[in-house]
ChimeraX commands (.cxc) that place a marker at each C-alpha (Angstrom):
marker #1 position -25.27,18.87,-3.64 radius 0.5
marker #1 position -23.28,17.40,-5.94 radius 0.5
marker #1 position -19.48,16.47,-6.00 radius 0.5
marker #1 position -16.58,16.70,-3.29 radius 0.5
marker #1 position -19.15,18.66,-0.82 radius 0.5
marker #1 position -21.31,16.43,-0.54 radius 0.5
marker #1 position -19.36,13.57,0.60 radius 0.5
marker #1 position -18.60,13.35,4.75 radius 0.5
marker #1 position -14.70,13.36,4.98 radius 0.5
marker #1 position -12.95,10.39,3.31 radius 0.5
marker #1 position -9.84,8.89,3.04 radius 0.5
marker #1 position -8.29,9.82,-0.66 radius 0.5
marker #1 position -5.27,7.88,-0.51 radius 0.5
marker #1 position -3.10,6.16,1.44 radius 0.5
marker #1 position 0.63,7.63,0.85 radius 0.5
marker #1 position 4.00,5.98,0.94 radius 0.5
marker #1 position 7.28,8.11,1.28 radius 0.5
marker #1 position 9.91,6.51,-1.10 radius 0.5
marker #1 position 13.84,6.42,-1.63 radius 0.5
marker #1 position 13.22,5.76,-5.32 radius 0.5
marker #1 position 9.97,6.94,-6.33 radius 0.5
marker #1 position 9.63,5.35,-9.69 radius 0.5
marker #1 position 11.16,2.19,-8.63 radius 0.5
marker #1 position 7.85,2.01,-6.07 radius 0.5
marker #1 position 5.72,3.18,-7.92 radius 0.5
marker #1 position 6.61,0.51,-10.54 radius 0.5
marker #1 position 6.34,-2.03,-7.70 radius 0.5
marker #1 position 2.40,-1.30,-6.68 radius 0.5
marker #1 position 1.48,-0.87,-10.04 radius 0.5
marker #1 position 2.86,-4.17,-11.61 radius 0.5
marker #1 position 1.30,-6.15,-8.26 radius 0.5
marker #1 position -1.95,-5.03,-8.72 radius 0.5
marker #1 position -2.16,-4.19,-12.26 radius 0.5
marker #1 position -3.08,-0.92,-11.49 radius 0.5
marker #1 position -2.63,2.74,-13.37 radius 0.5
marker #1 position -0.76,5.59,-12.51 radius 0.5
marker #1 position -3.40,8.91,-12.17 radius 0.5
marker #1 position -2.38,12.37,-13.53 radius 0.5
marker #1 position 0.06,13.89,-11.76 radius 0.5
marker #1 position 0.98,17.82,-12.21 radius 0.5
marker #1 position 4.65,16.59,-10.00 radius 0.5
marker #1 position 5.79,13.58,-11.68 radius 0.5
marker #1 position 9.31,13.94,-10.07 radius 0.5
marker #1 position 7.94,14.29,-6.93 radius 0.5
marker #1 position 4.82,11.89,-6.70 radius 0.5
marker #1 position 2.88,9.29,-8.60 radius 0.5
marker #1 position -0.71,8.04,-7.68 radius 0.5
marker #1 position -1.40,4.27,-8.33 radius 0.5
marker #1 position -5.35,4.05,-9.08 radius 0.5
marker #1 position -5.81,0.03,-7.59 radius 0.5
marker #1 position -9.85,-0.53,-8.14 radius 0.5
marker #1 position -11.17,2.75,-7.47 radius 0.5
marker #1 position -8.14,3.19,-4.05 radius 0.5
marker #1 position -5.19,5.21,-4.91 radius 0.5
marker #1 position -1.85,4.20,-3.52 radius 0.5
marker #1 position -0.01,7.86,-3.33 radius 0.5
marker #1 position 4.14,7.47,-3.63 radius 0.5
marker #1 position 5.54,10.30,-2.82 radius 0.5
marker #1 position 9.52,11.39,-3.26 radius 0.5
marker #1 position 11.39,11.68,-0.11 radius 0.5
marker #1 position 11.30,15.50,-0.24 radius 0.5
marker #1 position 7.82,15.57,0.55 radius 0.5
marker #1 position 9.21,15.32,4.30 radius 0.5
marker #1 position 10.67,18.78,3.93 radius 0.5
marker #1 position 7.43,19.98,2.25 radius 0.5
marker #1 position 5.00,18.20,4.74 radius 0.5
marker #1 position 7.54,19.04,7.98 radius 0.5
marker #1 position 7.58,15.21,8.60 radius 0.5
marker #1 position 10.34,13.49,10.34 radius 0.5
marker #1 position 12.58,10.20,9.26 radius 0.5
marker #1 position 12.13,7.20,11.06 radius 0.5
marker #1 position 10.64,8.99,14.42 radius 0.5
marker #1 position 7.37,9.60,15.77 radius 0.5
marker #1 position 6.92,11.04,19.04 radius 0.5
marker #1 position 10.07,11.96,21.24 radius 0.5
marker #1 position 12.24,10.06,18.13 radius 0.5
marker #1 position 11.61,6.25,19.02 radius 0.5
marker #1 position 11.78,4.36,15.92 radius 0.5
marker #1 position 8.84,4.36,13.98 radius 0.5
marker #1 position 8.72,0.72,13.22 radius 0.5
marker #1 position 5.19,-0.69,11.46 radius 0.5
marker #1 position 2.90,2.31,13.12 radius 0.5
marker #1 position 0.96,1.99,9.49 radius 0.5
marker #1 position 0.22,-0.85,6.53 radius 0.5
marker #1 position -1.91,-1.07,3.54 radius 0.5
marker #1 position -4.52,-3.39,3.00 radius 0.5
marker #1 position -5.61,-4.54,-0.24 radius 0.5
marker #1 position -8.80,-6.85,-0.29 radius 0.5
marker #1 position -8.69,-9.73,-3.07 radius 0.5
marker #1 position -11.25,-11.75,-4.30 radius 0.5
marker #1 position -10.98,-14.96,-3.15 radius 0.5
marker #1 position -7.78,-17.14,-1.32 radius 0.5
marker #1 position -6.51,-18.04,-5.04 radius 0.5
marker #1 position -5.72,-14.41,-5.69 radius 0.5
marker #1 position -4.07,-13.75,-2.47 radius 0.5
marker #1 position -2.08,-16.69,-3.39 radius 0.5
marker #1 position -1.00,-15.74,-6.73 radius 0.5
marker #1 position -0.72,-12.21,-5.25 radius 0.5
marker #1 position 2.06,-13.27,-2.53 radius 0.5
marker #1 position 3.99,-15.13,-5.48 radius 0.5
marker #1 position 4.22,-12.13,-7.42 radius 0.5
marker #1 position 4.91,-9.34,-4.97 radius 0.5
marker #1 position 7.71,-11.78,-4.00 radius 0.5
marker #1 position 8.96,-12.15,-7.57 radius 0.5
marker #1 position 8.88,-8.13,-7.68 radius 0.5
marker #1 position 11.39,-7.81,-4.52 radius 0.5
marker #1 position 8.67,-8.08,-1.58 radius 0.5
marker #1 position 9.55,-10.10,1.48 radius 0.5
marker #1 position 6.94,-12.28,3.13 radius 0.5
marker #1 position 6.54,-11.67,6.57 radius 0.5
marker #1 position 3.61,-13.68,7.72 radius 0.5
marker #1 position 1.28,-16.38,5.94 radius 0.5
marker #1 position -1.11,-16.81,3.63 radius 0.5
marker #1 position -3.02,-18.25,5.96 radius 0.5
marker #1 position -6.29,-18.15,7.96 radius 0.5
marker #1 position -6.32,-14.98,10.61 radius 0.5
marker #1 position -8.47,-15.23,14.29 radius 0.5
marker #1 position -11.45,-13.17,12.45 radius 0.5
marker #1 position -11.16,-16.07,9.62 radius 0.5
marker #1 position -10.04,-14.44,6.61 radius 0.5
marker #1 position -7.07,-15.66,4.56 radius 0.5
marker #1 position -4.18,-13.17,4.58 radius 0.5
marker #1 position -0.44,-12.61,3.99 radius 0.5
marker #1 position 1.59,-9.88,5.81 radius 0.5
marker #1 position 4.60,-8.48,3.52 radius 0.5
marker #1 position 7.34,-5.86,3.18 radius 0.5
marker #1 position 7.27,-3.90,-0.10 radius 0.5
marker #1 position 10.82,-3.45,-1.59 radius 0.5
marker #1 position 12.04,-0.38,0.68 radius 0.5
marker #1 position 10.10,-2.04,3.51 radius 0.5
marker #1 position 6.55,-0.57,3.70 radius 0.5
marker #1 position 4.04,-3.12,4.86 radius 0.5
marker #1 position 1.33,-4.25,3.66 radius 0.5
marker #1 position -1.08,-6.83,3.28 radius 0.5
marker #1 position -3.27,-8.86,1.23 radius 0.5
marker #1 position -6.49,-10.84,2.35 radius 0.5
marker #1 position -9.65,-11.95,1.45 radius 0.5
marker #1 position -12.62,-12.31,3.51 radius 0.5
marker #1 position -13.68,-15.36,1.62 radius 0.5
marker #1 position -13.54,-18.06,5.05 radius 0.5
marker #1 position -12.43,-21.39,4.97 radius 0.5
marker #1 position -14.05,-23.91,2.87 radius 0.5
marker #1 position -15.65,-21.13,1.05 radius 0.5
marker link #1:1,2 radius 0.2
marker link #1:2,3 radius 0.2
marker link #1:3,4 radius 0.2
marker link #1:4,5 radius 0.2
marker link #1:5,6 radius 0.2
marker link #1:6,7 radius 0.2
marker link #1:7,8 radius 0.2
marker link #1:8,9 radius 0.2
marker link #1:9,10 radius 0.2
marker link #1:10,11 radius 0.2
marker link #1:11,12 radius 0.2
marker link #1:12,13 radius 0.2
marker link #1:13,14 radius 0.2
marker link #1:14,15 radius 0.2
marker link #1:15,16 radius 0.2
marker link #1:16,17 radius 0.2
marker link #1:17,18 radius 0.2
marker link #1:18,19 radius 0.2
marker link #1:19,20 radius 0.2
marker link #1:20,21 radius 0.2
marker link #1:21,22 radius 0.2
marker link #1:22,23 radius 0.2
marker link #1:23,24 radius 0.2
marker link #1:24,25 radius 0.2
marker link #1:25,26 radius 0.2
marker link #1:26,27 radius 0.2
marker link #1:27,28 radius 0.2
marker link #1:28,29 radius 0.2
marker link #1:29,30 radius 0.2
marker link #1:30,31 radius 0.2
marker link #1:31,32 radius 0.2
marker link #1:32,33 radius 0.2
marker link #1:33,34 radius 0.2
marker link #1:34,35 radius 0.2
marker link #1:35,36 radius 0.2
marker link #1:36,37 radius 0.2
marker link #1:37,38 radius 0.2
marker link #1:38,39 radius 0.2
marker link #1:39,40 radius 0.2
marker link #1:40,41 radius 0.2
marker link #1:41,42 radius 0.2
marker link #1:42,43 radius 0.2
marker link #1:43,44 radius 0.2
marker link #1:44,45 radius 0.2
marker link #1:45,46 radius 0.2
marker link #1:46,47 radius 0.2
marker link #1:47,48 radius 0.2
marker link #1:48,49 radius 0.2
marker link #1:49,50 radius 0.2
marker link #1:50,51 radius 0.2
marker link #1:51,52 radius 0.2
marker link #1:52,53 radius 0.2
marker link #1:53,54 radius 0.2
marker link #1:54,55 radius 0.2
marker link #1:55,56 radius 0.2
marker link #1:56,57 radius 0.2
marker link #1:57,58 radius 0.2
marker link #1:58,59 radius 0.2
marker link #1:59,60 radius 0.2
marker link #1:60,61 radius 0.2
marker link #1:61,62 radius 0.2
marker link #1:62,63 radius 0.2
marker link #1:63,64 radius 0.2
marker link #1:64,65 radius 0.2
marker link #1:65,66 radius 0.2
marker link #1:66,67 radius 0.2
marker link #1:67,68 radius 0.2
marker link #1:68,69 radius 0.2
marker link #1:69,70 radius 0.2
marker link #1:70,71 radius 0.2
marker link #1:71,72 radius 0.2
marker link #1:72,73 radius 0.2
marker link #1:73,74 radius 0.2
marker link #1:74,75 radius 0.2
marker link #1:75,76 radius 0.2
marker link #1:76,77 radius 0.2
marker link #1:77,78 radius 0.2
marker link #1:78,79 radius 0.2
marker link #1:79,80 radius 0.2
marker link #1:80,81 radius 0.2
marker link #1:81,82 radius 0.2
marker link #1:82,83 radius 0.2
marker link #1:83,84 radius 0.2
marker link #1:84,85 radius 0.2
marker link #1:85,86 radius 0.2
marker link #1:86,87 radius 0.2
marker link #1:87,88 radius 0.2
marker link #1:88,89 radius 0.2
marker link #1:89,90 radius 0.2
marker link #1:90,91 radius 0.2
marker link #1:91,92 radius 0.2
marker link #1:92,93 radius 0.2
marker link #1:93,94 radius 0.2
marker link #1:94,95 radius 0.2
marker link #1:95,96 radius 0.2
marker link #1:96,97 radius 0.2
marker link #1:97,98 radius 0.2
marker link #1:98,99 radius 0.2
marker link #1:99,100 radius 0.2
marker link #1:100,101 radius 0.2
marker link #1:101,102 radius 0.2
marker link #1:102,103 radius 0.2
marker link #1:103,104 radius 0.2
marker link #1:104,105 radius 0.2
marker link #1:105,106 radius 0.2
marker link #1:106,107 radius 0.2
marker link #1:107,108 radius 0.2
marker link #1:108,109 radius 0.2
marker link #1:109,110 radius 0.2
marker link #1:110,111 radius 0.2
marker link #1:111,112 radius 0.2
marker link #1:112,113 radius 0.2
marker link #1:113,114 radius 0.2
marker link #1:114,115 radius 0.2
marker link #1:115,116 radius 0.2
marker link #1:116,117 radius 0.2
marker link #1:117,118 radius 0.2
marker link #1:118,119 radius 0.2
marker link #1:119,120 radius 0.2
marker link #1:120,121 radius 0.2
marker link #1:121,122 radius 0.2
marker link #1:122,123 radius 0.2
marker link #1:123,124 radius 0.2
marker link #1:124,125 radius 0.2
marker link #1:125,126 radius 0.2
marker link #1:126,127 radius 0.2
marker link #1:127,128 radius 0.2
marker link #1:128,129 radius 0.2
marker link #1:129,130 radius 0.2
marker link #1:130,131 radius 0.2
marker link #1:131,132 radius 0.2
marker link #1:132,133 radius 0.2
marker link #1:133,134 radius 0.2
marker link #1:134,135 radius 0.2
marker link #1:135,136 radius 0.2
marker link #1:136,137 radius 0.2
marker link #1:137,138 radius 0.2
marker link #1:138,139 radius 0.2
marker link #1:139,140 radius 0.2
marker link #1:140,141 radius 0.2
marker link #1:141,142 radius 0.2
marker link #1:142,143 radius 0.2
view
């Protein structure tokens, strides 16, 4: 077997709902020099290939489409950070340079770069419309 059938299930993406779609979009792909993938809805979603992982931003009216609520999970209690992205760097230098540059681009740093209990290094931020995410790499100290 060959293709999509033969895989067990996968995760294809990790999406982000946006307020201004190509303004995120724009945001993931400068960070992590990445590409945007075809898209047959470019008004309504744009897929950010980072290394192989695809970053999906989709428009706000995917909510509609998807029956999702804003901001509520459950009986409506705020939805807070129930979800983040993490993107795996190379080594502690690129998380560094990574952190600069996401900051440069509008992100907000919410926690590091530094070593976590499970001794990578990694930095905790906010995307521009508040997404988290993170950035880490498993290299250990005095690697």
């Amino acid at each position: 077997m060959t293709g999509l059938a033969s895989v067990s299930p996968r995760i294809a993406q990790v999406n982000l709902i946006a307020a201004d779609l190509p303004a995120l979009a724009a945001f993931y792909r400068k960070l992590f020099s990445g590409h945007e993938t075809p898209s047959v809805n470019p008004d309504g979603y744009r897929g950010i290939d980072i290394g192989g992982s695809v970053i999906g931003i989709s428009a706000a009216a995917v909510r509609d489409a998807l029956n999702l609520q804003q901001g509520c999970m459950g009986g409506c209690a705020p939805l807070a950070d129930s979800s983040f992205v993490s993107i795996e760097l190379i080594d502690r230098t690129s998380v560094d340079t990574k952190v600069q540059t996401a900051v440069q681009l509008g992100a907000t740093l919410l926690d590091g770069p530094g070593i976590t209990p499970f001794n990578w290094y990694c930095a905790t931020l906010r995307d521009p419309e508040g997404h988290a995410f993170r950035v880490f790499s498993q290299q250990s100290v005095g690697s």
